[in-house]
N, C-alpha and C positions, 0 to 999 in steps of 0.2 A: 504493500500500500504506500510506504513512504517512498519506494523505490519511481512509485507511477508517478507521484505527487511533484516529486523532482525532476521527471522528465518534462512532465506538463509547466511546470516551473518555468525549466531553461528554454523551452522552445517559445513559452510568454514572450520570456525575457529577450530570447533573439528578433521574435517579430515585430517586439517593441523599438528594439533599437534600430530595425532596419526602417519602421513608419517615422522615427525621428529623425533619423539621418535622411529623409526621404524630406522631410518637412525643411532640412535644414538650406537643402538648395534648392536656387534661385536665382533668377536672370539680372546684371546692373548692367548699366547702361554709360555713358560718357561723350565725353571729345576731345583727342589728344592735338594739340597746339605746341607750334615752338615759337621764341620770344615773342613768350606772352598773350599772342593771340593769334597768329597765323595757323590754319587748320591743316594738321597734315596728311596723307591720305596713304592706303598700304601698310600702315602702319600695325604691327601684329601686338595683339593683347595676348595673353595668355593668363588662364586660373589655374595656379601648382596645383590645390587641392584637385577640383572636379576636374583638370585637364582639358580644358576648352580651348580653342585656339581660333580666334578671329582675327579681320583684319577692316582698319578702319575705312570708311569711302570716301569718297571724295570732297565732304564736309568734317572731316575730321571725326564723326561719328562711328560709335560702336556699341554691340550688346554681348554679353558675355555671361554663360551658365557661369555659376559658382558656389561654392561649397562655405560655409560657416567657418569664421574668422579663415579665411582665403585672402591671399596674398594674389595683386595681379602682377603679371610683368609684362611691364611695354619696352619695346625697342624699333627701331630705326635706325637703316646704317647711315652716318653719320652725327647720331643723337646720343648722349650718354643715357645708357639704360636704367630704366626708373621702374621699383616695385613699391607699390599704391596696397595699405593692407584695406579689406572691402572690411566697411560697419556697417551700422544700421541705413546711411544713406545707399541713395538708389542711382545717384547720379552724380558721374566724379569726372572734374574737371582739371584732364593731366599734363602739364606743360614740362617737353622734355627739352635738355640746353645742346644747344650746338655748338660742337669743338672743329674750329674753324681751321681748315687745312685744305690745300689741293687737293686730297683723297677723300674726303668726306665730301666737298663740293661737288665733286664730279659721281660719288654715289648715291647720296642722297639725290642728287637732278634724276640721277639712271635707272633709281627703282620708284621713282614716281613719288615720292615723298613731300617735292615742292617743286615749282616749275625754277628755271635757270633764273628767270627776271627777278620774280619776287624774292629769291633767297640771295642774289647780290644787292637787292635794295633793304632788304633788311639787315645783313650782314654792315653795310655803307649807313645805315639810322644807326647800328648799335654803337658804333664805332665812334662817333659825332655827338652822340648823346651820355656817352663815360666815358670819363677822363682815365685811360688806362695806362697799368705802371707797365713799363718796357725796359725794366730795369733786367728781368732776365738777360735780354738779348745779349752777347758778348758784343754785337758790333751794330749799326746803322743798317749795313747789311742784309746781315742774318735775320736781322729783325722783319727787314722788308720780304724776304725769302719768305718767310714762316707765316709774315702776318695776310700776306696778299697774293689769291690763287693765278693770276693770270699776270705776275710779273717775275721777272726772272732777271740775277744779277748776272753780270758781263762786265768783271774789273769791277771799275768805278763806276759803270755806265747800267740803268736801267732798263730792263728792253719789256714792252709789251705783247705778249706769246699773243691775244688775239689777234695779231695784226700780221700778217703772211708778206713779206716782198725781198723781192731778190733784188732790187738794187738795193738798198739803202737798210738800216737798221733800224728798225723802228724803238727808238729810245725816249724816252717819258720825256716831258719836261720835269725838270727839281726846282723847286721852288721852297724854301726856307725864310720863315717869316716874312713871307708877300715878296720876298728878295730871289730872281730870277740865278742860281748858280750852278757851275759848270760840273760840280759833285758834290756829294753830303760826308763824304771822309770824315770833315770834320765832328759832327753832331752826333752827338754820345749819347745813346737810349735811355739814360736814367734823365736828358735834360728836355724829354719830349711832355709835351704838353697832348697833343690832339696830332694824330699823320693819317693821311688819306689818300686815296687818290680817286682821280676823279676825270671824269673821259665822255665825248657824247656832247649834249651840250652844256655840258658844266664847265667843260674845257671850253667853249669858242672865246671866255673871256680874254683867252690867252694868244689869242687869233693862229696863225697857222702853227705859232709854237708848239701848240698846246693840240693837234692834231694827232697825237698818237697819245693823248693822254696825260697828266698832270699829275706829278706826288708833292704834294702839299705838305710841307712841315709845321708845326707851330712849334714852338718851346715854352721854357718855360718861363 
C-alpha cells in the first residue's frame, strides 16, 4: 500500500513539475538598435535556457520563446555581444556598441546589419559629438590607420582607398587647426581635441583641394 502511494506520489510530482515548467515559458518581444537608436536588422537573439534562435527584421524587431529567468544573447558581426537576462517585462529595448574598424565596417554592411550610408554617418555624428582621448595611439598615424576605415597611410602622406586613379595619388587634404599643412608628423594624439575627416560636400569648402577628401585636426 505505501509502496503504490509512492509511486502515485512521484508521478504527481513529475506531472506537476512538467505543467510548471510548461507554465514557465513564454514569448518576449524587443528591438535591437546601435548608437542609441539606429535599428539593426539580421540581427540573431538567442534564449540559452528554451534555445530559441531568431533573427531581427528589418525594423530592428524580434520575438523570442523563453524559459524562466532566461538569459538572451544578441550579436552582430561587428557589435560587441550583449546578454539581456529576460524578467517580468515583455519588451526589451537592446542597444548593442560598435567597435569601429575596417573589418567590422565592411561586415556589418555584408551581413545586412546597416546599410554602408547610414553606418559612416553615424560612425562621423559619434565622433563630432565626444571629445575622444587618443592618447593610446603611439603616433598621428597609427591613430588615423585605426580610427578611419577608408584611409590608408603612405609615409607622411594620407591616401583615400575610395578613390581608384592611376595617375595621381589620391591624398586627403590635412588640415590642423583651420591651418592648411603639408603633414601632421608633428601633432601628438594625447594633444587632439576632435579629428575627422570629411569628403562629398563637406569638403567643397576647400575647393578643388579638398577633392579627395579632408582630415580635419583640432587640438587642444
Amino acid at each position: 500500500m505505501e509502496r503504490r502511494f509512492l509511486i502515485i506520489a512521484i508521478a504527481f510530482a513529475v506531472l506537476s513539475g512538467s505543467f510548471a515548467g510548461a507554465q514557465e515559458t513564454r514569448s518576449v518581444s524587443g528591438i535591437v538598435t546601435g548608437f542609441r537608436k539606429i535599428p539593426l536588422s539580421k540581427v540573431m537573439v538567442f534564449s540559452e535556457k528554451f534555445k530559441d534562435v531568431v533573427y531581427t527584421d528589418a525594423s530592428g524587431m524580434f520575438s523570442v520563446s523563453s524559459a524562466n529567468k532566461d538569459k538572451l544573447v544578441v550579436s552582430a558581426t561587428g557589435f560587441v555581444k550583449k546578454r539581456v537576462r529576460v524578467t517580468k517585462e515583455d519588451f526589451y529595448r537592446i542597444d548593442l556598441e560598435y567597435v569601429d574598424n575596417p573589418y567590422n565596417f565592411n561586415k556589418a554592411v555584408a551581413e545586412g546589419h546597416i546599410s554602408e550610408d547610414v553606418l559612416r554617418q553615424a560612425i562621423m555624428s559619434r565622433q563630432t559629438e565626444i571629445e575622444r582621448d587618443y592618447s593610446k595611439y603611439k603616433n598621428i598615424y597609427d591613430l588615423v590607420a585605426s580610427e578611419f576605415y577608408n584611409l590608408r597611410v603612405k609615409g607622411t602622406s594620407v591616401v583615400n582607398t575610395k578613390i581608384k586613379s592611376f595617375d595621381v595619388t589620391p591624398e586627403v587634404l590635412l588640415v590642423v587647426d583651420e591651418r592648411i599643412v603639408p603633414d601632421i608628423s608633428f601633432v601628438l594624439p594625447d594633444d587632439i581635441k576632435k579629428v575627422e575627416f570629411i569628403e562629398d560636400v563637406g569638403a567643397t569648402a576647400y575647393g578643388s583641394m579638398g577633392a579627395n577628401g579632408v582630415l580635419k585636426i583640432t587640438l587642444k
